[in-house]
C-alpha positions in Angstrom: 111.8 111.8 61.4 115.0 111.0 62.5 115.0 113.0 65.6 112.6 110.8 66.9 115.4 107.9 67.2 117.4 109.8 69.9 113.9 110.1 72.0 114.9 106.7 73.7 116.7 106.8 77.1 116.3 111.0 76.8 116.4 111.9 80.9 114.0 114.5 81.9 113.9 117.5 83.6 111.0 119.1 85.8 109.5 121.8 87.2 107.8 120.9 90.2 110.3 120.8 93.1 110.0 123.1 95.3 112.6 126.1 96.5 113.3 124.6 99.7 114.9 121.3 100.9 111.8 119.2 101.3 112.3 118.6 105.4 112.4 122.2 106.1 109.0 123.1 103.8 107.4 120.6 105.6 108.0 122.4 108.9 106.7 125.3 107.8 104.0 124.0 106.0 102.9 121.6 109.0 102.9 125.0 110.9 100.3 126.4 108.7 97.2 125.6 110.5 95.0 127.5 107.9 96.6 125.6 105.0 96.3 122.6 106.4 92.4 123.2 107.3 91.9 124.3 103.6 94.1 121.4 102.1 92.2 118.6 104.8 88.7 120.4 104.4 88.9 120.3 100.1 90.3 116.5 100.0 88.0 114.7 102.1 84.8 117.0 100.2 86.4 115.9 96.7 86.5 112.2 97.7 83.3 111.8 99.0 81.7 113.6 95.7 83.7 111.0 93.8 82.4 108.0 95.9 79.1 109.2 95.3 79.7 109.6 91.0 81.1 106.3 90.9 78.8 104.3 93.2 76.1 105.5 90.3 78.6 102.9 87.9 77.7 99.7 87.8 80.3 99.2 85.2 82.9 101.3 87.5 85.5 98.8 87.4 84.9 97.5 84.1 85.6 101.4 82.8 89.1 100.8 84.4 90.2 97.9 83.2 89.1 98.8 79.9 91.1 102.4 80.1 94.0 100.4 81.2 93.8 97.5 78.7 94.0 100.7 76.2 96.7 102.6 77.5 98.7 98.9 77.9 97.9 99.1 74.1 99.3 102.5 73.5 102.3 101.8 75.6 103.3 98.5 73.3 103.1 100.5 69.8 103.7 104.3 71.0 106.1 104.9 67.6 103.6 103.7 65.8 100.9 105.9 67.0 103.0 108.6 67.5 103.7 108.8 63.8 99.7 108.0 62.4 99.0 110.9 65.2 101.7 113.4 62.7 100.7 112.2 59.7 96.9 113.2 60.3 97.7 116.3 62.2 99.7 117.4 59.3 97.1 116.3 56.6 94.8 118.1 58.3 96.7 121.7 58.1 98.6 121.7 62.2 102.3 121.2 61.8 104.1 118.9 64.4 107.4 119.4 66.6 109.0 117.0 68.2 110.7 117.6 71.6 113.3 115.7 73.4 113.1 117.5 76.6 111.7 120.7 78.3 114.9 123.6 77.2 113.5 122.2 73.5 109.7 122.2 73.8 110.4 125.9 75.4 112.7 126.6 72.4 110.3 125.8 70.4 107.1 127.3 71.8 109.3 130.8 72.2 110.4 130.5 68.3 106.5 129.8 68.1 105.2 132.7 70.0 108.0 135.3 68.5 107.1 134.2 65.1 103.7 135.7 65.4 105.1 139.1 67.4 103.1 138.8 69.9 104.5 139.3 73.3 101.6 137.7 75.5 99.8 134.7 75.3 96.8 133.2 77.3 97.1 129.9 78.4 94.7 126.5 79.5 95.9 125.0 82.2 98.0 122.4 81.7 100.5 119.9 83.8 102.9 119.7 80.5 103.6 123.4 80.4 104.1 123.5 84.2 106.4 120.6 84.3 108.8 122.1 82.0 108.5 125.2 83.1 107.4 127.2 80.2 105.6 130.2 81.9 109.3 130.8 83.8 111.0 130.5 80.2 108.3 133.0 78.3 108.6 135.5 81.3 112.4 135.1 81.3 112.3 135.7 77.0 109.8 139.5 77.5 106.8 137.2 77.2 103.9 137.2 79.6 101.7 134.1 79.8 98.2 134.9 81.4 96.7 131.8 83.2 92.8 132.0 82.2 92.0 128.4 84.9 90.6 130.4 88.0 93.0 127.8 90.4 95.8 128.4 88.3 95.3 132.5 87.9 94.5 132.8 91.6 98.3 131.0 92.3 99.8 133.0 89.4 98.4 136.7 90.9 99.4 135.4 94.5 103.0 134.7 93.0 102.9 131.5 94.5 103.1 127.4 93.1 100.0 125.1 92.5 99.4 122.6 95.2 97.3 120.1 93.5 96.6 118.5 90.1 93.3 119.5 90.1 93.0 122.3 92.1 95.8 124.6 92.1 94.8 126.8 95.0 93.7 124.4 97.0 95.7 125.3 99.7 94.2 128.9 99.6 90.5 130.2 100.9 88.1 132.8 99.7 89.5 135.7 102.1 93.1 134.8 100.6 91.6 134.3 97.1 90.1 138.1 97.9 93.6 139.8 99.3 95.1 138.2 95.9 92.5 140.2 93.6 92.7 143.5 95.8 96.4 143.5 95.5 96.9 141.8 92.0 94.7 142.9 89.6 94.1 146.1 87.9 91.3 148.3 88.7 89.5 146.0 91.5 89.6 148.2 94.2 86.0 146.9 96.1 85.6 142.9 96.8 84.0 140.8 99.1 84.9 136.9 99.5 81.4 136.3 98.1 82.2 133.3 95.7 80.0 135.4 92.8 82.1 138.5 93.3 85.3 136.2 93.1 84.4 134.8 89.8 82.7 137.8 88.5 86.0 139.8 89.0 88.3 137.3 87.0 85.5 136.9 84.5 85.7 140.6 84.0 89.6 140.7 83.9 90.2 137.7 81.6 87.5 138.5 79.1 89.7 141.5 77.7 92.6 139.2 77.6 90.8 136.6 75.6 89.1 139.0 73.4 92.7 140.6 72.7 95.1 137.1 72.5 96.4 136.6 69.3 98.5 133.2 70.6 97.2 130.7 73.0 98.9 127.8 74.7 97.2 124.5 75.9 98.1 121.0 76.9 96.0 118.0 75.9 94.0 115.5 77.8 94.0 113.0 74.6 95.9 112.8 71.3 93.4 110.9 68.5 96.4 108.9 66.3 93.0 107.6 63.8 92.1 111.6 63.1 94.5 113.7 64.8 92.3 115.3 66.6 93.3 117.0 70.1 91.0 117.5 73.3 90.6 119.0 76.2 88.4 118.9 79.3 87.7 121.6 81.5 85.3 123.4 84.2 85.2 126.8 83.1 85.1 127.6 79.6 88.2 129.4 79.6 89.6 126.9 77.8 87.4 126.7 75.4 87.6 131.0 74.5 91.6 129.9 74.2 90.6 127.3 72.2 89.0 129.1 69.7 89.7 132.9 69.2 93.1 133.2 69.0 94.4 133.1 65.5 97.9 130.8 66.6 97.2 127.4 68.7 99.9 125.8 70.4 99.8 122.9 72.0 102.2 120.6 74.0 101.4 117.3 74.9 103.3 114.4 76.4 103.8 111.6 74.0 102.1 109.1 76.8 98.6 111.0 75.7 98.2 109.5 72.4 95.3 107.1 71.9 94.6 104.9 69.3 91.4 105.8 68.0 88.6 108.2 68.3 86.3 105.5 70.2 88.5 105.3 72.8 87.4 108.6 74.3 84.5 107.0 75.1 86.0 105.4 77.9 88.2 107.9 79.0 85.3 110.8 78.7 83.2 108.5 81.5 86.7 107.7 83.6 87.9 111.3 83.7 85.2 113.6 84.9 84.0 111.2 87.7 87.4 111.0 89.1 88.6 114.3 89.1 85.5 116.4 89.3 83.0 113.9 90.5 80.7 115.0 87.7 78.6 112.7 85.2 80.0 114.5 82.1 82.7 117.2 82.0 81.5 120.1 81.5 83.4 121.9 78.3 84.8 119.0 75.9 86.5 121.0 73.4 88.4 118.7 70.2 90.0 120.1 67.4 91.6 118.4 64.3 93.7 120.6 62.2 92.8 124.0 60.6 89.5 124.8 59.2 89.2 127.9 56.9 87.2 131.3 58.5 86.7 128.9 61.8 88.9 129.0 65.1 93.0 129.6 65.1 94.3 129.6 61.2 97.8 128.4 62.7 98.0 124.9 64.7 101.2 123.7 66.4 101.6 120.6 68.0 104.4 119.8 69.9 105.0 116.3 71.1 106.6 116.3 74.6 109.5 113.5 75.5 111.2 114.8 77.8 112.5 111.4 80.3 108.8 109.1 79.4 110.3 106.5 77.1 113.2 106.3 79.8 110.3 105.5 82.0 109.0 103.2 79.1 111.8 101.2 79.2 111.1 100.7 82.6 108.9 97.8 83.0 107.5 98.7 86.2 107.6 102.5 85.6 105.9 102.5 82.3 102.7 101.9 84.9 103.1 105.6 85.6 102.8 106.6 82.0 99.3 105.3 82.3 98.1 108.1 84.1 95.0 110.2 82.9 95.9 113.5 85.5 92.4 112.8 87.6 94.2 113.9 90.8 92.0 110.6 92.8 95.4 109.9 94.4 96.1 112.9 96.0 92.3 112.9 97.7 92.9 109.5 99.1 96.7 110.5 100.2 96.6 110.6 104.4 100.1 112.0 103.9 99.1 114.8 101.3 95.4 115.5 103.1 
């Protein structure tokens, strides 16, 4: 346990800056008037879909408080919980790595991967895996890493960076998403910018990639420390075919995820989907506590992301930030970013 103790004060390091001196992007992307049409037009329909789910609360506020009264909890005893969340993992057949910072957790997701001798994974979206870069490090090492999230596949096949929490592409529309397929992937040769065609086309092309993945890699919405249980919410499915066929699970999760107990989804499973997606319930809840015999992957790895949050911890104003549940509400309400 002892590498644990050097986790305090570790700086982190990210992988969401962009390639260009931020004045000079903004220039050209200011210039994009299709961009900015897409990026103005998606905000303002996200936000007024969420004002609609949560005028349907009565209790809206209530839910907040009660989210941030339990992540205030977390944040005071995050050892603690970060310990009871091994202990059951481990009891329960996963093994758990601890990482100080992202050249560790891609150390040890690589050792992961190489260990099974596999040299492509699929992957559920995730913001822990694109903040420390991991797709760059497994494509750098001979190892590809297929996004199955149609936002995040449409920006990987267009060679291009996710714009938005929520919504990768944001920033692109259907004829784009279209001139990606035709030129990206193999054997599409005849596509409208139908919305059916669209999905039916990266149905078709991920389905063999799930059905011949023997690694996946996901992030995690929510750590259970009472059960060690792990979970997920998504739109699609696709995370829930990663979830379960491959025969090796790894997942890396920032330490801030942890919650106490399995009740406390409750909260966070009403909070969540109204925020982000404006929906009453999410859609594909997928939770998974260990390894169960003849059922789902056989090998369970979780590693536990540092990586610069308990410098922020020590913070006493920036712990606020470790709060943060990944709804993407802010960026819809941003003037600057719409």
């Amino acid at each position: 346990m002892t590498i644990k103790t050097t986790f305090l004060g570790t700086p982190g390091t990210g992988n969401l800056r962009g390639e260009e001196k931020f004045p000079k992007a903004a220039r050209k992307a200011l210039a994009d008037k299709q961009m900015r049409r897409n990026v103005g037009h998606a905000t303002q329909s996200i936000r007024a879909k969420r004002l609609g789910a949560v005028q349907e609360c009565p209790d809206w506020e209530e839910l907040r408080l009660a989210g941030s009264a339990i992540k205030r909890d977390v944040l005071a005893r995050l050892p603690e919980l970060l310990e009871e969340l091994e202990h059951n993992v481990t009891q329960r057949g996963g093994t758990v790595h601890w990482a100080r910072d992202a050249d560790e957790a891609n150390r040890i997701v690589t050792g992961l991967i190489r260990a099974t001798g596999a040299d492509e994974v699929v992957k559920v979206k995730s913001m822990a895996t694109q903040e420390i870069g991991l797709n760059e490090h497994l494509e750098a090492e001979g190892i590809a890493a297929v996004e199955t999230d149609l936002a995040e596949l449409i920006v990987q096949l267009g060679h291009d960076w996710p714009s938005h929490i929520l919504v990768p592409a944001i920033h692109k529309n259907r004829a784009e998403i279209r001139d990606i397929f035709l030129r990206e992937m193999p054997g599409v040769t005849d596509l409208s910018d139908d919305p059916h065609e669209l999905a039916d086309a990266a149905r078709t092309y991920l389905r063999r990639k799930f059905l011949s993945a023997r690694v996946a890699v996901s992030g995690a919405n929510f750590g259970v420390a009472e059960t060690g249980t792990l979970a997920v919410v998504e739109s699609e499915g696709n995370g829930r075919m990663c979830l379960t066929l491959p025969q090796t699970l790894i997942t890396v999760m920032g330490i801030e995820k942890v919650i106490p107990r399995f009740a406390d989804l409750e909260v966070f499973m009403q909070l969540l989907p109204r925020s982000s997606t404006a929906e009453r319930m999410n859609p594909y809840t997928s939770m998974w506590t260990g390894v169960h015999p003849g059922d789902g992957p056989q090998e369970f790895h979780l590693v536990l992301l540092d990586n610069g949050r308990t410098r922020v911890l020590a913070d006493a104003v920036g712990r606020e930030a470790l709060k943060c549940i990944r709804c993407s509400a802010c960026l819809n309400v941003c003037p600057v970013y719409e």
